[in-house]
N, C-alpha and C positions, 0 to 999 in steps of 0.2 A: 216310405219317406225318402225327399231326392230333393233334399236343401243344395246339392250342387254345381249345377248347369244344363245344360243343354247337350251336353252328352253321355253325361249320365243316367237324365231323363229317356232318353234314347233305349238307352239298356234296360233300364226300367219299365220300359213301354212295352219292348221286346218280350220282358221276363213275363210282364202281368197276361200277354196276350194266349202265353203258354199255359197258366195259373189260373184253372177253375174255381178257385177262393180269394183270385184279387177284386178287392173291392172299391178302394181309395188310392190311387197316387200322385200325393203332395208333390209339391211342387214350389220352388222360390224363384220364380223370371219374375220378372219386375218387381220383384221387394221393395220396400221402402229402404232399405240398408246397402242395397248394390246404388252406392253412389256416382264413381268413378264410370262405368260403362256399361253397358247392357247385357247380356249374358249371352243375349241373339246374337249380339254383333261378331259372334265365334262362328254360329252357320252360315254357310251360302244361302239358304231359302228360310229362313224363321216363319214362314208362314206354315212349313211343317206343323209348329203346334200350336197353330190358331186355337181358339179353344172357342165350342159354341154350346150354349146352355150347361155350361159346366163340363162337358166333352172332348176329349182328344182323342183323332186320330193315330190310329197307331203308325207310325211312320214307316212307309212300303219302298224303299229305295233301296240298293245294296248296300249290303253289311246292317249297319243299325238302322236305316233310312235315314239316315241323315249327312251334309257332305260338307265337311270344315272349312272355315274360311281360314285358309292355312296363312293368306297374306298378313291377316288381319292377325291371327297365334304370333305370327314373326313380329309385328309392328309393336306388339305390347309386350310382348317379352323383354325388347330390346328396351320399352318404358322402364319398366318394372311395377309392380302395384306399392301403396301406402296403407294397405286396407287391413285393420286391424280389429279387435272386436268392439264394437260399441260399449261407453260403459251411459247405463241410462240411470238416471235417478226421478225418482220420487217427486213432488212437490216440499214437503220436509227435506231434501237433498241425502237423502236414503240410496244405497242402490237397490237397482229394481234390474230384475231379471230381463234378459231380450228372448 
């Protein structure tokens, strides 16, 4: 499971490719919930994890294979985010889980 970004997924790619019992690794880029910005727009190459037939690449670059868009870390830090948890309801205005 790697609800977190794009370099998290990294390490998790890393770990699974070590790991003769990984089977599945989740993943949240482009969620419906990352409203604000994209979760790529933290790497230099997001094409890193194209994904084909359900597929990724393990990424083969130094360190994690993947290489930060440090400009783009500074530019949104200095924003700051608003992003808090969704709260979702129901039709009857219930809440309902996300």
């Amino acid at each position: 499971h790697c609800p977190l970004g794009p370099i998290a997924l990294a390490a998790c790619l890393q770990l699974d490719a070590v790991c003769y019992n990984a089977f599945i690794q989740e993943q949240s880029l482009g969620i419906h919930y990352n409203e604000s910005n994209d979760l790529l727009d933290y790497v230099k190459h997001p094409e890193v994890f194209d994904y084909d037939k359900g597929m990724v690449k393990i990424p083969n670059g130094p360190g994690l294979g993947i290489e930060i868009n440090e400009e783009y870390v500074i530019e949104r830090a200095a924003i700051g985010h608003r992003w808090r948890n969704p709260i979702w309801r129901h039709a009857d205005g219930s809440f309902a889980e996300w």
